[in-house]
C-alpha positions as a LaTeX table, in Angstrom:
\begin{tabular}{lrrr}
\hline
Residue & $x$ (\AA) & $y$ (\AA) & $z$ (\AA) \\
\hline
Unk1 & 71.56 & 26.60 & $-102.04$ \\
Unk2 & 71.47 & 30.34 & $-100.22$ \\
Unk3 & 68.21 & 31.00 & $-102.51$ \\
Unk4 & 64.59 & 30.91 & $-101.10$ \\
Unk5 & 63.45 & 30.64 & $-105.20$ \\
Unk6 & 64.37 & 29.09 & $-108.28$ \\
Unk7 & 62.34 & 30.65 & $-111.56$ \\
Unk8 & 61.85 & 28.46 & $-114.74$ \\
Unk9 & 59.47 & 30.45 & $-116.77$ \\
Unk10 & 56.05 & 30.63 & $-114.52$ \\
Unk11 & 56.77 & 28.37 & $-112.13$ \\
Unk12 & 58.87 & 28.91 & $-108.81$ \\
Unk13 & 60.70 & 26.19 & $-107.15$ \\
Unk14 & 60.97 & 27.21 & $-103.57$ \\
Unk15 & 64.24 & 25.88 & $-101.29$ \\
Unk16 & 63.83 & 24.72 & $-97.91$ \\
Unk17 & 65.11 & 28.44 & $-97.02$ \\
Unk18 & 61.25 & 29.66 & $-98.01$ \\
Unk19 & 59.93 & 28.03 & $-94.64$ \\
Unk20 & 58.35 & 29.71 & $-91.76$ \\
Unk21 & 57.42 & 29.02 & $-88.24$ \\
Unk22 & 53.97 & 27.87 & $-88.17$ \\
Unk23 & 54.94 & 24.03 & $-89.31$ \\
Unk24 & 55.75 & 22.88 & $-93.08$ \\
Unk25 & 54.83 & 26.00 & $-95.01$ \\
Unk26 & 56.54 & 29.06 & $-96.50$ \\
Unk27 & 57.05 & 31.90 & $-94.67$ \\
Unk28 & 54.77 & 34.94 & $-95.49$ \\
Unk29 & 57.80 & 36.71 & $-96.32$ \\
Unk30 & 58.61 & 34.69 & $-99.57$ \\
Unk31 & 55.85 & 34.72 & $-101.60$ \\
Unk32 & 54.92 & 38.22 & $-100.62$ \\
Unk33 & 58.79 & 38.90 & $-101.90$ \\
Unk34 & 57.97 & 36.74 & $-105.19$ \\
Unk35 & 54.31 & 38.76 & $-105.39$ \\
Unk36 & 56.17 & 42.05 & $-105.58$ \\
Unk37 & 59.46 & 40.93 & $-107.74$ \\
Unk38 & 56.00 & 40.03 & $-110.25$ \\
Unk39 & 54.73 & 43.30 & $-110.02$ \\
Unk40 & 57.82 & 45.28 & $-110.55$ \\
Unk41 & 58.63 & 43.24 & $-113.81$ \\
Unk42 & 54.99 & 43.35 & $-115.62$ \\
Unk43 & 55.49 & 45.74 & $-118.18$ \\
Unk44 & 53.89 & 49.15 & $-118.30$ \\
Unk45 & 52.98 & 52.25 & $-120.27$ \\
Unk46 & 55.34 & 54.27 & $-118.45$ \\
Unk47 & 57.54 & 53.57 & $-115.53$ \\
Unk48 & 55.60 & 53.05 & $-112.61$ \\
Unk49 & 56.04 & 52.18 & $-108.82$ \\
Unk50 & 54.64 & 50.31 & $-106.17$ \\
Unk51 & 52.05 & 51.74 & $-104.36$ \\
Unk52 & 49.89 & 49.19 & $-102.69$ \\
Unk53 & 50.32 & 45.44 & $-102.21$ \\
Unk54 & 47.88 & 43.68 & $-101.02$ \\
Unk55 & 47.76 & 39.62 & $-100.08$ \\
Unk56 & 44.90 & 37.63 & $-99.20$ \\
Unk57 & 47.02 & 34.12 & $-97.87$ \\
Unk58 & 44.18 & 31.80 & $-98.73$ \\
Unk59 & 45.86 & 28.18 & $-97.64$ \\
Unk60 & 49.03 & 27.28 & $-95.80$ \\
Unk61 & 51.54 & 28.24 & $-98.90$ \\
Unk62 & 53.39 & 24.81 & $-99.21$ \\
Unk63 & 56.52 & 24.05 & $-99.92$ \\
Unk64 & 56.03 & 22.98 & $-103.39$ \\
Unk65 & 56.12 & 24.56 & $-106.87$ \\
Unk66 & 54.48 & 27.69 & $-107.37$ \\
Unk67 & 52.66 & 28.33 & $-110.41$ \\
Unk68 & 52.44 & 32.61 & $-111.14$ \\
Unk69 & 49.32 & 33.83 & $-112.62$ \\
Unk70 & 49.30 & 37.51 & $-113.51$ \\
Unk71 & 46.72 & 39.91 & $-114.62$ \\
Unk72 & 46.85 & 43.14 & $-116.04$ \\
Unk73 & 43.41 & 44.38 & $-114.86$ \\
Unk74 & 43.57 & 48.17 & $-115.69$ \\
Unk75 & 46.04 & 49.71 & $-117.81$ \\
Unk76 & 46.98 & 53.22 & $-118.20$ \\
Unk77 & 49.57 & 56.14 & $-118.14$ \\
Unk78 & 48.68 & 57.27 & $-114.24$ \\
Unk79 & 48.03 & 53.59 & $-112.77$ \\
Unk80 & 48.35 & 50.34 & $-113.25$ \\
Unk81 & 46.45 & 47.63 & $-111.64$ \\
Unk82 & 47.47 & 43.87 & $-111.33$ \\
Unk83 & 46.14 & 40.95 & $-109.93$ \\
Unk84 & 48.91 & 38.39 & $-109.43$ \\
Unk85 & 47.95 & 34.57 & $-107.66$ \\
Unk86 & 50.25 & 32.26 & $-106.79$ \\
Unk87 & 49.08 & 28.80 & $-107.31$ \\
Unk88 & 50.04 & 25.24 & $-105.57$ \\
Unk89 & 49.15 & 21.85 & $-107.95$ \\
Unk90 & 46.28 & 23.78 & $-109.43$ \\
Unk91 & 44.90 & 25.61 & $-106.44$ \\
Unk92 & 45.63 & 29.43 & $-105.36$ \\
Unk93 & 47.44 & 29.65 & $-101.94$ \\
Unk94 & 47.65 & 33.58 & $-102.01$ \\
Unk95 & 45.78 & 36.08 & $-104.35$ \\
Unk96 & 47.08 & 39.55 & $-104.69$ \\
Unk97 & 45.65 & 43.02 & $-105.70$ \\
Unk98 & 49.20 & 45.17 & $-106.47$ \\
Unk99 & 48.19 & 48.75 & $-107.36$ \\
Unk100 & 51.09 & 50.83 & $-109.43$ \\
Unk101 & 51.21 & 54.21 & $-110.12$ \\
Unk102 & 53.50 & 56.26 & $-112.82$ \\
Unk103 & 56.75 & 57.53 & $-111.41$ \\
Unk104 & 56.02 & 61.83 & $-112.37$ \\
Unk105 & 58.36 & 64.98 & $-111.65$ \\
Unk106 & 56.00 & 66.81 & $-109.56$ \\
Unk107 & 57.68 & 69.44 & $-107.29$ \\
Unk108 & 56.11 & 69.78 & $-104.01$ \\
Unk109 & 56.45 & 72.96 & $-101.86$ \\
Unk110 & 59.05 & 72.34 & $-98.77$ \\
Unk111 & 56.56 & 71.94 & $-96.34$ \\
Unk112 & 55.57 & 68.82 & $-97.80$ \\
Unk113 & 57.88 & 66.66 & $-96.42$ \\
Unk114 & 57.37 & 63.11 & $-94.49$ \\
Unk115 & 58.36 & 63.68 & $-90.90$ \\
Unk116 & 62.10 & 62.17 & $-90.22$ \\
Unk117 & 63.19 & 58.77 & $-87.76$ \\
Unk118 & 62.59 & 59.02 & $-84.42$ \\
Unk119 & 64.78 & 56.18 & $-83.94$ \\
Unk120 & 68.58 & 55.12 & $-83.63$ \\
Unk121 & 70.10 & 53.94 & $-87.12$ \\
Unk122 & 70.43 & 49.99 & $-87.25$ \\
Unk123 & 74.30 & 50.52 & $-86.12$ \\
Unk124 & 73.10 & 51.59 & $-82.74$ \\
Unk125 & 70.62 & 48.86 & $-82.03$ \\
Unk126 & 71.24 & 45.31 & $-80.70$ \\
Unk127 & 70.54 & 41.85 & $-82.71$ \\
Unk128 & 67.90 & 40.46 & $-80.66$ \\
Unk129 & 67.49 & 36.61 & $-79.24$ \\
Unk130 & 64.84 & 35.23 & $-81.39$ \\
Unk131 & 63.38 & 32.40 & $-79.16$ \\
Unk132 & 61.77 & 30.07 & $-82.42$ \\
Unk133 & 60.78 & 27.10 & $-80.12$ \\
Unk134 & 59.63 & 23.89 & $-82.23$ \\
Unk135 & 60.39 & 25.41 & $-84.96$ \\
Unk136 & 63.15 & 26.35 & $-87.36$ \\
Unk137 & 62.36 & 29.22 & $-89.49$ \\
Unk138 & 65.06 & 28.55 & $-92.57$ \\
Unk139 & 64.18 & 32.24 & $-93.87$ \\
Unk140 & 65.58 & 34.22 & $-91.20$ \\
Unk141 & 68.86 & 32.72 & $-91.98$ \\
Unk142 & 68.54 & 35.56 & $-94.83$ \\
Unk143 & 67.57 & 38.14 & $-92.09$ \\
Unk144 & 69.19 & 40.53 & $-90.37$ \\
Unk145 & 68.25 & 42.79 & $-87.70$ \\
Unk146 & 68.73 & 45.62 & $-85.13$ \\
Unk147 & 66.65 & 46.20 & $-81.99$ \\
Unk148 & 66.53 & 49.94 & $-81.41$ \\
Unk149 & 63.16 & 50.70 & $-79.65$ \\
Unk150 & 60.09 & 48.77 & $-77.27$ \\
Unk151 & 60.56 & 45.23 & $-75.31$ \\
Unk152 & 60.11 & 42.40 & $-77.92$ \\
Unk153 & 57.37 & 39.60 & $-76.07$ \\
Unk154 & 56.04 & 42.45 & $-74.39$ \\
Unk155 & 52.83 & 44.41 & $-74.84$ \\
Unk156 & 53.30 & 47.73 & $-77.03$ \\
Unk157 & 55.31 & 49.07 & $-79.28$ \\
Unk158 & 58.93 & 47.14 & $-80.48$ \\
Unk159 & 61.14 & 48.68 & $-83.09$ \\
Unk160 & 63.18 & 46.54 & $-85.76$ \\
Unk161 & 65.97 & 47.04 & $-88.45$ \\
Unk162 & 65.72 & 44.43 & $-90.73$ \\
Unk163 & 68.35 & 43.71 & $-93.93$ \\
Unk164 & 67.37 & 40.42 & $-96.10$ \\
Unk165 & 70.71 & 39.44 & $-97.05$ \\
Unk166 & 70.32 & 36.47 & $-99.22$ \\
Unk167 & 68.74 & 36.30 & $-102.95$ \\
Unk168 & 65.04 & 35.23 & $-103.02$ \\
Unk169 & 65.66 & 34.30 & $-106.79$ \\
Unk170 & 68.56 & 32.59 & $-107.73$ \\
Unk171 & 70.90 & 34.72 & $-109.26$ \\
Unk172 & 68.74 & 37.83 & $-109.20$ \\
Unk173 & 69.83 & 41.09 & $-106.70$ \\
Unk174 & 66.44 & 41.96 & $-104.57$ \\
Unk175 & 64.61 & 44.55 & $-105.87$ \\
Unk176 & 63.17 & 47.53 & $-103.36$ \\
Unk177 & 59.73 & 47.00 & $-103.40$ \\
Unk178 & 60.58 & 42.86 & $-102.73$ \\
Unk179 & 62.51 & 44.17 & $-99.15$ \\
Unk180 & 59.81 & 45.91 & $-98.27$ \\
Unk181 & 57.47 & 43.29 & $-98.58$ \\
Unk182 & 59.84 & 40.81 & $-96.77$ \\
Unk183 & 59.81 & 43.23 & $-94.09$ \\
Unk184 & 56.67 & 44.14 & $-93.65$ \\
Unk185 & 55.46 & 40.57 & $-92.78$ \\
Unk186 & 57.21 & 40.41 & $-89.63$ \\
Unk187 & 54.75 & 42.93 & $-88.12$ \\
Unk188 & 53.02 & 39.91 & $-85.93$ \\
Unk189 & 56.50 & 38.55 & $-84.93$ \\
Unk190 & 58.39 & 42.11 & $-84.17$ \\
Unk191 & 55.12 & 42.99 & $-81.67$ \\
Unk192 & 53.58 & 40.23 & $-80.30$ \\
Unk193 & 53.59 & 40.04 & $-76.62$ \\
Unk194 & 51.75 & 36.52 & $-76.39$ \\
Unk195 & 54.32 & 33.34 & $-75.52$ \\
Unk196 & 55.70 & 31.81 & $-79.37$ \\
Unk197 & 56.01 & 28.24 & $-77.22$ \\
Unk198 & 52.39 & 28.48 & $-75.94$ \\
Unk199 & 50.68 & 30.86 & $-78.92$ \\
Unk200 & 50.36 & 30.78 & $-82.62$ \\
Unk201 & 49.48 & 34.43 & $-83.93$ \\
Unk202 & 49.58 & 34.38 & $-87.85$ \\
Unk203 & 48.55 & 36.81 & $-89.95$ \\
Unk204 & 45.39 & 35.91 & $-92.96$ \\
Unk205 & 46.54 & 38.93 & $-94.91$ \\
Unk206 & 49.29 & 41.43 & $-95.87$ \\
Unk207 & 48.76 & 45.03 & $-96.85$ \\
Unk208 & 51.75 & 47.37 & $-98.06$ \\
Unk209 & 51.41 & 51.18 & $-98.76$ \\
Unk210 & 54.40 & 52.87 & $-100.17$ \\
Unk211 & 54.76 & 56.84 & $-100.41$ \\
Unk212 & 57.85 & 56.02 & $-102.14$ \\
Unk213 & 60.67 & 52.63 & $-102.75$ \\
Unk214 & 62.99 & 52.01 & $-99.76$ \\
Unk215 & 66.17 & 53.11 & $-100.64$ \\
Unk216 & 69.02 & 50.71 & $-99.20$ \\
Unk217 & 69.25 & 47.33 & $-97.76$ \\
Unk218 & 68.25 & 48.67 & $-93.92$ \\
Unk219 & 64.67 & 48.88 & $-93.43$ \\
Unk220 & 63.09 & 49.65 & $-90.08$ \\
Unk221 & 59.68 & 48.68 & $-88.60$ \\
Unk222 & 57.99 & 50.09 & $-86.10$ \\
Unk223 & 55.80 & 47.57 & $-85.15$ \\
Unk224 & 52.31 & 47.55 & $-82.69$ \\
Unk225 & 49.36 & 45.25 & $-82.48$ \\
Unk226 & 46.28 & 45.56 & $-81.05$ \\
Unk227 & 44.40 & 42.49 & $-79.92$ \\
Unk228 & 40.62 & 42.29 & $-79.70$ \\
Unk229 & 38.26 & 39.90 & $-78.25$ \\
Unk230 & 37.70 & 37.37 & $-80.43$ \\
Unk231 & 40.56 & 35.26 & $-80.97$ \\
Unk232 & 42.15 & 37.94 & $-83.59$ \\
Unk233 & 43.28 & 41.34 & $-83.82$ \\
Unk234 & 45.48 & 43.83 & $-86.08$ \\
Unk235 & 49.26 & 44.23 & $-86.46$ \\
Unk236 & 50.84 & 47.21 & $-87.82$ \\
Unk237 & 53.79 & 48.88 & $-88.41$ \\
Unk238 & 55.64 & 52.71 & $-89.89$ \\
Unk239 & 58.37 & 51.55 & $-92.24$ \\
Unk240 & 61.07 & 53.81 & $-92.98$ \\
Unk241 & 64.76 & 53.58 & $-93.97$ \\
Unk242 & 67.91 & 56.10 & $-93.41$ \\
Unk243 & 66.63 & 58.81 & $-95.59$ \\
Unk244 & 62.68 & 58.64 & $-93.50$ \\
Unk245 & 59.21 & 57.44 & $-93.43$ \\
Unk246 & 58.29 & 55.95 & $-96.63$ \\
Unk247 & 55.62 & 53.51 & $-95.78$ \\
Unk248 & 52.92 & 51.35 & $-93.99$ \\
Unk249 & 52.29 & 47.73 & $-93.50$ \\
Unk250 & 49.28 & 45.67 & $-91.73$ \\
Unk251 & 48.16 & 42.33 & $-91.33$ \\
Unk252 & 44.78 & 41.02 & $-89.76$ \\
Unk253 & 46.55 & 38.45 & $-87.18$ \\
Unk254 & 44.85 & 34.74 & $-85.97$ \\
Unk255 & 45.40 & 33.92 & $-82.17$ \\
Unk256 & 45.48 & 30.24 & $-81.40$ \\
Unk257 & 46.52 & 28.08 & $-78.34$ \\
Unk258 & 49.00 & 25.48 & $-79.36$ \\
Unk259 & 47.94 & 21.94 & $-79.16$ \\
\hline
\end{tabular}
């Protein structure tokens, strides 16, 4: 059962690979991955992509069976907009604003290019030792990843490769936008400098900009947060991938003592 999903018309039946390490509940990750596999298969007027994903995590995302609910709520030839919730025994657990826009042949003048990786390639990093504590976080088992940059548990700046390995649908390949948003919830983890054991730091949101799709399984984030005084702050991260920059991701982070 190396699945996080299985789909039966509108409803997704998550595995106990979907859970995360704040207790009994999914891990941002997989319904951010199932938000964006909805996205990229709601039909359009002409082919679009991706632009901005953006998650609202309303409840602890159990888990249970998911019920999808999307909405086309504009339609047309430059942009698409959708809003797509995901819904637990009636009630929404996430609600998502995905913004699309058509996929053009506009030549751009040389100059206007996105500035390359400042960072080793995955094969040069290191896998790093993930200390998880009470918990056991049955989605990383999909992950895998390269340390190439910063001190991970310390303050600053800490640079991941990350390649999701294992289907989030059942016998469906991962689409690029769906990596991307798998990735780009482990801002919080990849820099936090506060103590897993003694700290929860989870993140009430998830926001995704994309210049353009990742292209390839190996997707690195460059990860910071920035704390501020009252009991919150914001994570963020530059994703790119072997051929450069392609992309931002945020998340407005929770800081709580463990009991």
């Amino acid at each position: 059962m190396d699945y996080a999903y299985e789909l039966d018309g509108d409803v997704a039946f998550p595995t106990p690979y979907t859970a995360g390490p704040w207790g009994p509940m999914q891990h941002g990750g997989a319904p951010g991955s199932l938000i964006a596999r909805t996205a990229e298969m709601t039909p359009s007027l002409v082919p679009m992509r991706i632009a901005r994903l953006t998650i609202d995590l309303m409840r602890a995302v159990p888990i249970a069976p998911l019920k999808i609910d999307c909405r086309i709520v504009r339609e047309g030839k430059k942009l698409q907009l959708l809003q797509i919730n995901l819904l637990a025994d009636g009630v929404a657990v996430t609600r998502a604003s995905v913004l699309r826009l058509a996929k053009t042949d506009t030549p751009l003048p040389p100059e206007a290019v996105a500035p390359p990786i400042d960072l080793p390639p995955p094969e040069a990093g290191v896998s790093p030792q993930f200390r998880l504590g009470r918990s056991t976080v049955t989605f990383n088992e999909g992950l895998e990843t390269r340390f190439v940059g910063g001190k991970l548990g310390e303050p600053g700046r800490a640079s991941l490769w990350h390649r999701f390995h294992m289907p989030v649908i059942k016998g469906e390949e991962l689409l690029p936008a769906m990596r991307a948003a798998i990735t780009s919830d482990y801002c919080n983890g990849t820099s936090s400098f506060l103590d897993f054991n003694a700290w929860t730091f989870i993140n009430a949101d998830l926001q995704v900009n994309l210049a353009r799709d990742p292209i390839g399984e190996w997707i690195l984030l460059d990860a910071e947060t920035f704390p501020g005084p009252y009991g919150g702050g914001h994570a963020f991260a530059r994703l790119g991938d072997r051929h450069g920059w392609f992309g931002r991701a945020g998340q407005s982070v929770i800081f709580e003592r463990r009991k």
